[in-house]
C-alpha positions in Angstrom: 14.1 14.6 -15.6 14.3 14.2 -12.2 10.8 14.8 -10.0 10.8 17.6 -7.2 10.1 15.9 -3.7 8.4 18.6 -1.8 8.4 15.9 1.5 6.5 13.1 2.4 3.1 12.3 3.8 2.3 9.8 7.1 -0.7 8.2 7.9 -0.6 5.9 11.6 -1.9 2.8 13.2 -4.7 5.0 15.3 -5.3 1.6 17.3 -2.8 2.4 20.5 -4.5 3.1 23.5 -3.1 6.6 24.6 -2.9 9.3 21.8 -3.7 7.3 18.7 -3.2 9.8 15.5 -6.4 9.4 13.2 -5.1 11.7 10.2 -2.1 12.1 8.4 0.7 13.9 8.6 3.0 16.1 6.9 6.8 15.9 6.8 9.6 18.1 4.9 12.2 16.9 3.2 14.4 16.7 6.8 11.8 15.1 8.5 10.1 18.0 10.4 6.8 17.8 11.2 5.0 20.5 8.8 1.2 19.5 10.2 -0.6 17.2 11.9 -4.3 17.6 9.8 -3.3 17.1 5.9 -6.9 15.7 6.0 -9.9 17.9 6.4 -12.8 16.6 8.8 -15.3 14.7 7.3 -18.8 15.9 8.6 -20.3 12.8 9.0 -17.7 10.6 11.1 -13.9 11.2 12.5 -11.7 9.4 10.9 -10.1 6.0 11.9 -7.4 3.3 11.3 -5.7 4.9 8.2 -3.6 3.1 5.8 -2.7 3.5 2.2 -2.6 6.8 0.1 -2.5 7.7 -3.3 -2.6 10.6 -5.9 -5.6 10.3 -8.3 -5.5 10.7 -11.9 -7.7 13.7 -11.1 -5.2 15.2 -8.9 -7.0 14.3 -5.4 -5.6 12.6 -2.7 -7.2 9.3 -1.5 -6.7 7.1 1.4 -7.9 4.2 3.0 -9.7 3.9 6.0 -9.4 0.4 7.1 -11.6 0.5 10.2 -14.4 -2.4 9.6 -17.4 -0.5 11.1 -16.3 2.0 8.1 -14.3 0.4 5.3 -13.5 3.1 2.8 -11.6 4.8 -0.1 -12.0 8.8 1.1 -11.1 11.4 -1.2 -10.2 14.5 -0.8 -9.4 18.0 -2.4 -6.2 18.0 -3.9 -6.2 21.8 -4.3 -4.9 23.1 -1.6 -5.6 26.9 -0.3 -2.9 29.4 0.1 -0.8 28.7 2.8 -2.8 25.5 4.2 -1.5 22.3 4.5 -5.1 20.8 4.9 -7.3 19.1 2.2 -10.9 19.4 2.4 -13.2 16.4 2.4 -15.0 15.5 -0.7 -16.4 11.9 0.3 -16.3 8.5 0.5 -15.1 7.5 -3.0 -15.6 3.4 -2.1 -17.3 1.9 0.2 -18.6 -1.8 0.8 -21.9 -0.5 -0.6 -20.0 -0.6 -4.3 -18.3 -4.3 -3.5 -18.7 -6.5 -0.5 -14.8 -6.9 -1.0 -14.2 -4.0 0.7 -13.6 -4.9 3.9 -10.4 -3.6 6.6 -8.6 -2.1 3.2 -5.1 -1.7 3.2 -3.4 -0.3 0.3 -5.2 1.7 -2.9 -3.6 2.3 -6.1 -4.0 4.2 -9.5 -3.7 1.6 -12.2 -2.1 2.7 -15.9 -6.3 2.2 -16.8 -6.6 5.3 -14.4 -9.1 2.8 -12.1 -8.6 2.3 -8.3 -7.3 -1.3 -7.2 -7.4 -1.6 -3.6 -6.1 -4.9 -1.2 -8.8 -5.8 1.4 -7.6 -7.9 4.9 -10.3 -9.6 6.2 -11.7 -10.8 2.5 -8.1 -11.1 1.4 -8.9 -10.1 -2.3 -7.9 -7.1 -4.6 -11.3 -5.4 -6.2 -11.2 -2.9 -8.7 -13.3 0.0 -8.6 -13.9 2.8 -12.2 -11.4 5.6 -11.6 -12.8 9.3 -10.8 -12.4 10.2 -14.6 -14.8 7.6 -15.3 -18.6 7.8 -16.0 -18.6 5.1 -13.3 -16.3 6.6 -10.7 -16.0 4.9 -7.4 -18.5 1.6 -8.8 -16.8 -1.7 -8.9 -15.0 -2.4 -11.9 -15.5 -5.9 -14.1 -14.0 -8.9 -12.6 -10.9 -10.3 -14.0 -11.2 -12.2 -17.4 -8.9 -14.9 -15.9 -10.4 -15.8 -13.0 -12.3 -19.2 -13.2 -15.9 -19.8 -12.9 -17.9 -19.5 -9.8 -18.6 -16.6 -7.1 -17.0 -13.5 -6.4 -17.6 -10.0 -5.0 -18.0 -7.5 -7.6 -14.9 -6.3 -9.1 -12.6 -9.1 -8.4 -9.1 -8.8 -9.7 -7.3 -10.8 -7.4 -8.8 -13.6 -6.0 -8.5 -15.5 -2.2 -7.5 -19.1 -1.6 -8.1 -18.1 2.1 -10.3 -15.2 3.9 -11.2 -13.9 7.3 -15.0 -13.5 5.5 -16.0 -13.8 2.2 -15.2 -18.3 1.5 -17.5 -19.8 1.4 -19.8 -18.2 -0.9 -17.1 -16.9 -2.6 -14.7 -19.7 -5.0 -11.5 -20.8 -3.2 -8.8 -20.2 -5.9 -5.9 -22.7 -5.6 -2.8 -20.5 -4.7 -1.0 -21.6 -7.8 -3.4 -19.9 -9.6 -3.2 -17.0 -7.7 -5.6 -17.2 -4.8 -4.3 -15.1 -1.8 -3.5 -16.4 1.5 -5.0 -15.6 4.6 -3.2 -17.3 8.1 -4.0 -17.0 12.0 -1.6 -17.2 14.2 -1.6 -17.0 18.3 0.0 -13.7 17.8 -1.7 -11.7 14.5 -3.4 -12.6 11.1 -1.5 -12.5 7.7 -3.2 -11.0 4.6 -3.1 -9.5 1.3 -1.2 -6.1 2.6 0.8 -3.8 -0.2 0.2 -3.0 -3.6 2.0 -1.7 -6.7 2.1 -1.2 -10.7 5.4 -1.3 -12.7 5.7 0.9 -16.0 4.4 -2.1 -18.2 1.2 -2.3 -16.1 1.7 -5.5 -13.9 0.1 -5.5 -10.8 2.4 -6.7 -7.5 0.8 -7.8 -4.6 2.0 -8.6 -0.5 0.7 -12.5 0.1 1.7 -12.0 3.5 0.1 -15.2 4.6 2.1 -17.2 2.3 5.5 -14.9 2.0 5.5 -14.5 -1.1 4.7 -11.3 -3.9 2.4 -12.3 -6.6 2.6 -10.9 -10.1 -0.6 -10.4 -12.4 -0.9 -8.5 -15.9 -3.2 -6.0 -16.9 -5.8 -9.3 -17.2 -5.2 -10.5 -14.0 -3.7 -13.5 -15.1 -0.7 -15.2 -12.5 2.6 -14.0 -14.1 4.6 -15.8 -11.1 6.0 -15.1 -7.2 8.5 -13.6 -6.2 9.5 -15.5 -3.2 12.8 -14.6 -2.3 16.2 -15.5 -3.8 18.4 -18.9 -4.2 19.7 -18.2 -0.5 17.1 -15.5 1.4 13.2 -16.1 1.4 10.4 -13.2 1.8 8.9 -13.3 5.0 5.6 -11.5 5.6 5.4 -9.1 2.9 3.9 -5.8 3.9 5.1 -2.7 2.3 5.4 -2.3 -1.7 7.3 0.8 -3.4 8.1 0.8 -7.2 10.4 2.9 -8.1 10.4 4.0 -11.7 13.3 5.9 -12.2 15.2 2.2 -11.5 12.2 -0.1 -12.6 12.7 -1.4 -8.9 10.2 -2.9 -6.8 11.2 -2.2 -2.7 9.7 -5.2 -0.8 9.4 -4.9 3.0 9.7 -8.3 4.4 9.2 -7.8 8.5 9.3 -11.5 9.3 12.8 -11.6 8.6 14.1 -8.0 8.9 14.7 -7.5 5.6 14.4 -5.1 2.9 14.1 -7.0 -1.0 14.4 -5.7 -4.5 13.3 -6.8 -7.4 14.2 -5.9 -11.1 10.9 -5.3 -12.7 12.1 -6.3 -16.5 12.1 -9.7 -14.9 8.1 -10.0 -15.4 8.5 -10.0 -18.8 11.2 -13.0 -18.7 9.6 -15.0 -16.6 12.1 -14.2 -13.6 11.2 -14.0 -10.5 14.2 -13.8 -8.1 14.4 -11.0 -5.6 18.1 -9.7 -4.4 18.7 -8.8 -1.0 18.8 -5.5 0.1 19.2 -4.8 3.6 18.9 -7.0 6.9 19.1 -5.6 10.2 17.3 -6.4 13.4 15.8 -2.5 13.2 13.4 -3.9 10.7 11.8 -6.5 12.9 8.7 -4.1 12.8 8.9 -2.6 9.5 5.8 -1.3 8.1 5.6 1.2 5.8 8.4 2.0 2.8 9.9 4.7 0.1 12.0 6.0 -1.8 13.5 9.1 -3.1 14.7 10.6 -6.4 18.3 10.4 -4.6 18.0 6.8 -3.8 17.6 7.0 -0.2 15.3 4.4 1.8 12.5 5.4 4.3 11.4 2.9 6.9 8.7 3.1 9.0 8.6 1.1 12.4 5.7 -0.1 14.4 8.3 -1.2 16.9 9.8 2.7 18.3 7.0 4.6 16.6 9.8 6.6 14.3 11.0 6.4 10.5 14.6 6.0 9.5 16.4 6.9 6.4 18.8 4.4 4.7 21.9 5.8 2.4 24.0 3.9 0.5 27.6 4.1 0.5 29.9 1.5 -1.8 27.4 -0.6 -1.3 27.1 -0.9 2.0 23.4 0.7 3.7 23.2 2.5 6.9 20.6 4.0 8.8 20.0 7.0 10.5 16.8 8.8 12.4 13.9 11.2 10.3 11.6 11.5 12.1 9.8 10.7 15.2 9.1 9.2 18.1 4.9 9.5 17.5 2.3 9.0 19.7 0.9 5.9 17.2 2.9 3.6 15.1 3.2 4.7 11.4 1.9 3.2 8.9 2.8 3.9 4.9 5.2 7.1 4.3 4.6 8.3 0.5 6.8 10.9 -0.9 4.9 13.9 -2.4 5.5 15.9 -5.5 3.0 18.2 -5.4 3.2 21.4 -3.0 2.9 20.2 0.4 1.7 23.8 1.0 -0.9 25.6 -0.4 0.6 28.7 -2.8 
């Protein structure tokens, strides 16, 4: 039985100069602009440099702030009042104080264990943190039983090979075991960026430093890579979307414009060759991905500050305009099944 999509929630760069957008927004099903404040203030401190969102277990809505002077999971009230599109703030549900991993987070995610794994830039790890239904909600989960002796930050699923902080005193793990990649270049720096679980519980996970997507089980032990296919390689992952109705994995590879599938049951056979999806020089900024119960792709771009939609057609994938131009850059677009208004 096919979901409802009720429209799709935005959140944005918020690091332009002129007009940065600091909350998220809400979108219908066309593409209009429904509101600019899904997120209630937070008392304390305005919100900045958004990223990831996700549904709880418990029915709230969480995102990422990946600001460093504030790293932080924030949740918020997924009970919405009648006729508001806002939710209110309830607080900080992770924060370094819980994990020194937690630093510039990307991309949190609801695990089949109901716990919250979230990717971390600058210390290039993914830590997991007891899920809101837990007597332990928002403290750093146990570190991975496959990870090898040494040091880590609290909660350790995924380990680095390479950080921005964090190695030394934390262990360098090899990347063919698994260790995450973090690379400078004159122009940007490349880290552990999307994150997703299939319907057998395996965790994918953007290398972006070293183009590839690693595959762990519900242990955390290295499954494999997904590095691309016999004739096209993944460039600078960013964006994941699993899709379950296909037991599809979306990979967003920017570096070569380039939109990747993978076919999920491939985990469990040890077979880890993307297909090709879509190419085109539109996706030379791609950031943010999705798709809908009909199929159709979503693309956000950090390049013209809009989102497209991509339909299929006998194969063949073409693009058209959903929304924008912003002000900022958007991040991650994430379809929403839930009233997007309060009834």
């Amino acid at each position: 039985m096919s979901q409802q999509l009720y429209g799709f929630y935005v959140s944005f760069s918020g690091e332009v100069t002129q007009n940065p957008i600091n909350n998220v927004y809400a979108l219908s099903t066309a593409g209009v602009t429904l509101s600019t404040a899904v997120l209630g203030a937070n008392p304390r401190q305005a919100f900045q440099e958004l990223r990831g969102m996700a549904f709880g277990p418990d029915g709230n809505f969480y995102v990422a702030q990946a600001w460093k002077g504030a790293s932080a999971v924030m949740q918020f009230d997924g009970a919405l009042s009648q006729g508001s599109y806002t939710m209110s703030f309830n607080e900080n549900f992770v924060t370094a104080s819980a994990s020194a991993g937690l630093v510039h987070p990307y991309q949190p995610v609801f695990g089949p264990d109901g716990n919250l794994y979230v990717s971390s830039q600058d210390t290039n790890v993914v830590t997991v943190f007891y899920g809101p239904e837990n007597s332990s909600a928002g403290q750093a989960g146990p570190d991975a039983s496959s990870l090898p002796t040494g040091t880590f930050y609290p909660g350790t699923f995924v380990p680095a090979f390479s950080a921005a902080v964090g190695i030394p005193p934390n262990t360098s793990v090899p990347v063919a075991d698994g260790g995450l990649t973090f690379l400078t270049t004159s122009s940007s720096t490349h880290s552990v960026r999307g994150l997703a679980f299939d319907s057998s519980g395996n965790l994918y996970v953007a290398d972006e430093g070293n183009n590839r997507v690693a595959v762990f089980n519900s242990t955390g032990a290295v499954l494999g890579f997904i590095t691309g296919s016999k004739s096209h390689t993944i460039s600078e992952p960013v964006a994941l979307c699993f899709d379950v109705a296909g037991e599809t994995l979306y990979i967003a590879s920017p570096g070569n414009n380039t939109i990747f599938t993978y076919d999920a049951s491939g985990a469990g056979k040890s077979e880890f060759t993307a297909k090709l999806l879509i190419s085109d020089a539109s996706l030379d900024k791609l950031s943010g991905i999705a798709v809908d119960p009909s199929g159709n792709l979503y693309s956000c771009s950090r390049g013209d500050m809009t989102i497209s939609i991509w339909t299929e057609s006998n194969g063949a994938w073409s693009a058209s305009s959903f929304a924008g131009p912003f002000t900022d850059s958007p991040e991650q677009i994430m379809p929403v099944y839930t009233p997007i208004v309060g009834q």
